[in-house]
Structures are given as C-alpha cells and as structure tokens.
Gaussian input, Z-matrix of N, CA and C with variables (Angstrom, degrees):
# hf/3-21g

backbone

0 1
 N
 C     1     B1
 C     2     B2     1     A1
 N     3     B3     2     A2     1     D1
 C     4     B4     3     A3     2     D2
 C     5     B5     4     A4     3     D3
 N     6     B6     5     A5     4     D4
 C     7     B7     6     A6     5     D5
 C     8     B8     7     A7     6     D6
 N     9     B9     8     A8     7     D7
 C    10    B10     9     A9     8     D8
 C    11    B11    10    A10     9     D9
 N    12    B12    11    A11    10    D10
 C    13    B13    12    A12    11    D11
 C    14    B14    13    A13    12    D12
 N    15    B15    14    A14    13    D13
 C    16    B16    15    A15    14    D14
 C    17    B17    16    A16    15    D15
 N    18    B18    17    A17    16    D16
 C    19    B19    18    A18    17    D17
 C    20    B20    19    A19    18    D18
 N    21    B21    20    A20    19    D19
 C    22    B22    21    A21    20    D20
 C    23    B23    22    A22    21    D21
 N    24    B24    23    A23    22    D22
 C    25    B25    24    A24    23    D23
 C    26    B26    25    A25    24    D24
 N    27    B27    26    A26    25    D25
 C    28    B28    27    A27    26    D26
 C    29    B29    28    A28    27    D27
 N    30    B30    29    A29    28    D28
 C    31    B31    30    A30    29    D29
 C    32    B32    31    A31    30    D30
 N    33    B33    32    A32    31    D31
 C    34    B34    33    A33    32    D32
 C    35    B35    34    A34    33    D33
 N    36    B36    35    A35    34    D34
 C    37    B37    36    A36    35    D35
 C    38    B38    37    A37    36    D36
 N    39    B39    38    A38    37    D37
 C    40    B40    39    A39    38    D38
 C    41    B41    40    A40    39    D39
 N    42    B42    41    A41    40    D40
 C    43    B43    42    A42    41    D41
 C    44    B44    43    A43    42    D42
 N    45    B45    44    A44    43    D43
 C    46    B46    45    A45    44    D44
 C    47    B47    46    A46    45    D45
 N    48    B48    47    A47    46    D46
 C    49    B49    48    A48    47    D47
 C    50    B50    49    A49    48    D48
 N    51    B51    50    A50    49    D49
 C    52    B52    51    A51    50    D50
 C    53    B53    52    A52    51    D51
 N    54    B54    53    A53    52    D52
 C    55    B55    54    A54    53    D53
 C    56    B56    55    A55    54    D54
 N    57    B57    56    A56    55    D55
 C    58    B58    57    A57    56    D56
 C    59    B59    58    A58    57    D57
 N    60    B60    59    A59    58    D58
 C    61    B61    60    A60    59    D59
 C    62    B62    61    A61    60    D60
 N    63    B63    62    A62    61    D61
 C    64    B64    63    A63    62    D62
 C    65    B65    64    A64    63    D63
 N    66    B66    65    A65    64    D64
 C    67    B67    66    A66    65    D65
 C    68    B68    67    A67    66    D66
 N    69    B69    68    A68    67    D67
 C    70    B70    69    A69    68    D68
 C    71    B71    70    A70    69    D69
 N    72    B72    71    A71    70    D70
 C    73    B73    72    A72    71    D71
 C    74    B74    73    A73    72    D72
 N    75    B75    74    A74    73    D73
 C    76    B76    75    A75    74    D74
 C    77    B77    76    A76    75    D75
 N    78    B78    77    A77    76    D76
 C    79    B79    78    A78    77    D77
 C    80    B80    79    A79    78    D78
 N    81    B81    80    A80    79    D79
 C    82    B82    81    A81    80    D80
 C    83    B83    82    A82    81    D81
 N    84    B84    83    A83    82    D82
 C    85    B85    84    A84    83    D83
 C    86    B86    85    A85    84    D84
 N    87    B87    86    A86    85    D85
 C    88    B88    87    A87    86    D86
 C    89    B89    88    A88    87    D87
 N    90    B90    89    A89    88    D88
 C    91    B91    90    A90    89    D89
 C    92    B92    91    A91    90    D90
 N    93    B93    92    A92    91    D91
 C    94    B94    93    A93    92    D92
 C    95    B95    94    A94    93    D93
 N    96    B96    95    A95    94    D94
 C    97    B97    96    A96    95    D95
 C    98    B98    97    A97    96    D96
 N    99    B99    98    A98    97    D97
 C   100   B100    99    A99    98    D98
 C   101   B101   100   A100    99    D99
 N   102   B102   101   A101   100   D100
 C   103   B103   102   A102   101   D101
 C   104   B104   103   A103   102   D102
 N   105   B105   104   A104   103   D103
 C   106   B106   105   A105   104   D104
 C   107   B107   106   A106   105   D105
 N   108   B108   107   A107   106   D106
 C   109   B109   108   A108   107   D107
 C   110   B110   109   A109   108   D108
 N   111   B111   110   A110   109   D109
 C   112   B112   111   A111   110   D110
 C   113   B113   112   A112   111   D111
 N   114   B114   113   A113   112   D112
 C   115   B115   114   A114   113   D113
 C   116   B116   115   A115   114   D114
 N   117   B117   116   A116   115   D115
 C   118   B118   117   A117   116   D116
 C   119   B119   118   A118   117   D117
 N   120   B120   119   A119   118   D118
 C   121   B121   120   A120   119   D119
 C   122   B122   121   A121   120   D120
 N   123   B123   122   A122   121   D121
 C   124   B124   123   A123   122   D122
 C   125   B125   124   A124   123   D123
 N   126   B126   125   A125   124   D124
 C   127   B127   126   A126   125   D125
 C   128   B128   127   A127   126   D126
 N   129   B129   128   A128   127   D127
 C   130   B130   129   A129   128   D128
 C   131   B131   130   A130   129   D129
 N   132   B132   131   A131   130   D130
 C   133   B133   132   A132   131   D131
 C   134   B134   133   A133   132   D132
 N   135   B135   134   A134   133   D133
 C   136   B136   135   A135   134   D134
 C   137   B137   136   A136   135   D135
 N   138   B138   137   A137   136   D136
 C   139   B139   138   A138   137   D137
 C   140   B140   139   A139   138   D138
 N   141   B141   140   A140   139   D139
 C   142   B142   141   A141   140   D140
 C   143   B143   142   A142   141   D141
 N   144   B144   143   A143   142   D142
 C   145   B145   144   A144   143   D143
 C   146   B146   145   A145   144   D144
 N   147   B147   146   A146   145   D145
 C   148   B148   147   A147   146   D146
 C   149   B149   148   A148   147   D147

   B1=1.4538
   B2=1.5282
   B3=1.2807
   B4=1.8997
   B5=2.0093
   B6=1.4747
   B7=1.0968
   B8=1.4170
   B9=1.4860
   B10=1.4253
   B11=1.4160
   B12=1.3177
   B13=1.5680
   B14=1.7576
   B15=1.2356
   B16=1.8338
   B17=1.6058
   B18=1.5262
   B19=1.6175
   B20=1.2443
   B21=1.6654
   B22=1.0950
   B23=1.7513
   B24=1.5943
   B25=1.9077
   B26=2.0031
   B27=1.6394
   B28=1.2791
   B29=1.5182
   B30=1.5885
   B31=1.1795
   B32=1.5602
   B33=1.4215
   B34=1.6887
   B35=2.1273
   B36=1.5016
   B37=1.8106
   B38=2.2094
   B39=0.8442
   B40=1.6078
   B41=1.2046
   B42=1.4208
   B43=1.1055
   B44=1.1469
   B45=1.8229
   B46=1.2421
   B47=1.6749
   B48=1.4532
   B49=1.4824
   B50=1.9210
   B51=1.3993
   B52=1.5474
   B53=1.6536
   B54=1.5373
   B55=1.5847
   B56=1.5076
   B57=1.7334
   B58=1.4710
   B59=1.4456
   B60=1.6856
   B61=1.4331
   B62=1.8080
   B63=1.2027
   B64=1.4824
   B65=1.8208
   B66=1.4305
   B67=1.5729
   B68=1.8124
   B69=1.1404
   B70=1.3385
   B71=1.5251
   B72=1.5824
   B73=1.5807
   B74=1.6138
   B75=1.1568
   B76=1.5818
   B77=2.2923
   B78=1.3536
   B79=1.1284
   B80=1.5952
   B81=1.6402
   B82=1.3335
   B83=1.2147
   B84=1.2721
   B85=1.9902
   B86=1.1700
   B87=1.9295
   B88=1.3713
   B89=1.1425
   B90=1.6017
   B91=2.0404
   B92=1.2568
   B93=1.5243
   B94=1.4722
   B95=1.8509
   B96=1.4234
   B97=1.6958
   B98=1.7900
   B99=1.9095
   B100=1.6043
   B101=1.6129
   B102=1.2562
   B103=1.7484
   B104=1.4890
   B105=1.4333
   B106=1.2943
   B107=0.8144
   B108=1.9497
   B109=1.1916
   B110=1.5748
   B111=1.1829
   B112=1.7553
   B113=1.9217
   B114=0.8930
   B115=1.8571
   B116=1.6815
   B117=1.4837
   B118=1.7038
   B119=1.6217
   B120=1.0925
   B121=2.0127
   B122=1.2446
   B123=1.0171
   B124=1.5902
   B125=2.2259
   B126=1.4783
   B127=1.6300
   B128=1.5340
   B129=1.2664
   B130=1.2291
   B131=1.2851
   B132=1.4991
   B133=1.3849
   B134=1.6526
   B135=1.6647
   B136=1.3084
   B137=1.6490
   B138=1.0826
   B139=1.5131
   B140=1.7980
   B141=1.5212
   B142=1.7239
   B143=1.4131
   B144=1.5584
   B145=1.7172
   B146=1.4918
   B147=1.2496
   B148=1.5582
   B149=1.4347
   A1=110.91
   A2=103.68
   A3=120.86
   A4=104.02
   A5=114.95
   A6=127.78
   A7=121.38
   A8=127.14
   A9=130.38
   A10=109.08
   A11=119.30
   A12=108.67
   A13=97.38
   A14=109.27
   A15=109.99
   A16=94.46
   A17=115.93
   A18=119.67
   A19=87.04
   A20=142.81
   A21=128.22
   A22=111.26
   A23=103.80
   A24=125.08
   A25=83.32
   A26=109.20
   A27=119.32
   A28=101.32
   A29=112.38
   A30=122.32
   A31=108.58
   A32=98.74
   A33=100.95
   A34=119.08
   A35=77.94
   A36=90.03
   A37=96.03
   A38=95.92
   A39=95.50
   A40=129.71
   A41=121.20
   A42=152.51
   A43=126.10
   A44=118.48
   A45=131.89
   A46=103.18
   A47=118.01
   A48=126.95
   A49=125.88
   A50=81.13
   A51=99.02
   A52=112.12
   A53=107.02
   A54=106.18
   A55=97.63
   A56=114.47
   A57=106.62
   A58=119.41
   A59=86.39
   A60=104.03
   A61=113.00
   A62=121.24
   A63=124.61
   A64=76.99
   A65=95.28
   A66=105.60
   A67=117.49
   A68=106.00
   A69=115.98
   A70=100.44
   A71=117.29
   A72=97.75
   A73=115.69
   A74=105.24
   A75=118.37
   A76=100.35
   A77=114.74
   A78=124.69
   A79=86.36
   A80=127.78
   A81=135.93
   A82=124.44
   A83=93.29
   A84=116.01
   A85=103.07
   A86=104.52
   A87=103.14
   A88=121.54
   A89=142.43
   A90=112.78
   A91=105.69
   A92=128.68
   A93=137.14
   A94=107.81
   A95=93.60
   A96=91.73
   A97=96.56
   A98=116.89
   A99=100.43
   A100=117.52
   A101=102.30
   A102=95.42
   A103=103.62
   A104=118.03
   A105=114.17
   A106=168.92
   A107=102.01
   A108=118.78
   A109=111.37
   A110=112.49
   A111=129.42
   A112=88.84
   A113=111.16
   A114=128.57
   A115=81.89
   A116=119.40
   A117=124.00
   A118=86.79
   A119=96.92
   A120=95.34
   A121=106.16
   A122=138.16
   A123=154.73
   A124=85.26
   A125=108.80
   A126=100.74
   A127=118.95
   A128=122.31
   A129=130.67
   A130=118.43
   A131=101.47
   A132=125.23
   A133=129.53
   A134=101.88
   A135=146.86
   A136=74.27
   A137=161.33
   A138=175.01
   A139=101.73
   A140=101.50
   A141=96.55
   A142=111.33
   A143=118.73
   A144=108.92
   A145=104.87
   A146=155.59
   A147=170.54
   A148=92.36
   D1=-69.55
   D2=165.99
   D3=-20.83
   D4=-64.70
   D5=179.76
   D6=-49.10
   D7=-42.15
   D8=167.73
   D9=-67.57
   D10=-42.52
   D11=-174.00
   D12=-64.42
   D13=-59.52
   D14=-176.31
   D15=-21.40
   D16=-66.58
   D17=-150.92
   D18=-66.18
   D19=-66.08
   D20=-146.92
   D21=-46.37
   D22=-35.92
   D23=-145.59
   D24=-78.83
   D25=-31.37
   D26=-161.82
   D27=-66.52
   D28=-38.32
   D29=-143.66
   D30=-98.30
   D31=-10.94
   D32=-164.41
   D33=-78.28
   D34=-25.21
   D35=-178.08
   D36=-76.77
   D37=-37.30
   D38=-177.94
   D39=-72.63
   D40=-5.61
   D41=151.00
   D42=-65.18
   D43=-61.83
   D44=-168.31
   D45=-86.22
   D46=-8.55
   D47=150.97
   D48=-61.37
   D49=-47.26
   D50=-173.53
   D51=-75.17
   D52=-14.05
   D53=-173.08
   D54=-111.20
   D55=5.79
   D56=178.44
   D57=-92.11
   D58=-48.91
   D59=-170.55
   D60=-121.13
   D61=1.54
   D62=147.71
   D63=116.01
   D64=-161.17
   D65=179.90
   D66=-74.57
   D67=-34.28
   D68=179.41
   D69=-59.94
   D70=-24.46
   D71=175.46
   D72=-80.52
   D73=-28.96
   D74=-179.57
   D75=-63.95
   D76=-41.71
   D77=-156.83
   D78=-65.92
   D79=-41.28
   D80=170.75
   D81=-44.37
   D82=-66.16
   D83=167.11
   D84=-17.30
   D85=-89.83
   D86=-178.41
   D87=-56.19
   D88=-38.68
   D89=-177.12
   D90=-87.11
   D91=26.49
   D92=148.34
   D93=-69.63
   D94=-55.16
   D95=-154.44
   D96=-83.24
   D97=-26.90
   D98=159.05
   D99=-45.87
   D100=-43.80
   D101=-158.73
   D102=-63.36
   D103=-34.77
   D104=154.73
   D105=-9.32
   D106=-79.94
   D107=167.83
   D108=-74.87
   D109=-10.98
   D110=-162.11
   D111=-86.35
   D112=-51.03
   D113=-169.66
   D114=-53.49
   D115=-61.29
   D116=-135.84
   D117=-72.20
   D118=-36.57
   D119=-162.39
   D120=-67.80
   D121=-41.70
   D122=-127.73
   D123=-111.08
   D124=-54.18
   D125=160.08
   D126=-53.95
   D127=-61.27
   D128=170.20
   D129=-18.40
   D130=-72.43
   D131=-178.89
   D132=-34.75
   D133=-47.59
   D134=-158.40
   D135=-95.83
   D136=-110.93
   D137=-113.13
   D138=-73.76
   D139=-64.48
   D140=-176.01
   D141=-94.22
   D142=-0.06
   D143=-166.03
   D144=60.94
   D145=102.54
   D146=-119.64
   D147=171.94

C-alpha cells in the first residue's frame, strides 16, 4: 500500500514538468536530479569516508 502512495507522491512533480514544459523538461529534470544525487554522494563520501 505504503509503496503506491511513494510512486504516486514520486510521480506527481514529473508530470506537472512534463505538462509544463513538454518532455525536454522532464529530459532536464532527470540530468538535474543525476548531477545531484552524483554531487550528494561524492560530499558524503568525502565527510564520512563510505
């Protein structure tokens, strides 16, 4: 149950991207949130030794 709401809550910003700015905004989205998650780890990393 828990798991569908996650996807729905997951799914709603990628949507309201995709109906703003077409797919090319969504294509942004995602190598926005890589550069990201790629940035966070790489601090992380550097901070706890991982």
């Amino acid at each position: 149950m828990f798991s569908y709401v996650g996807a729905a809550m997951a799914g709603v910003p990628v949507i309201m991207v995709k109906n703003s700015w077409a797919w090319s905004g969504v294509y942004i989205y995602a190598v926005i949130a890589i550069l990201l998650t790629t940035l966070s780890l790489a601090l992380l990393s550097r901070l706890h030794r991982l």
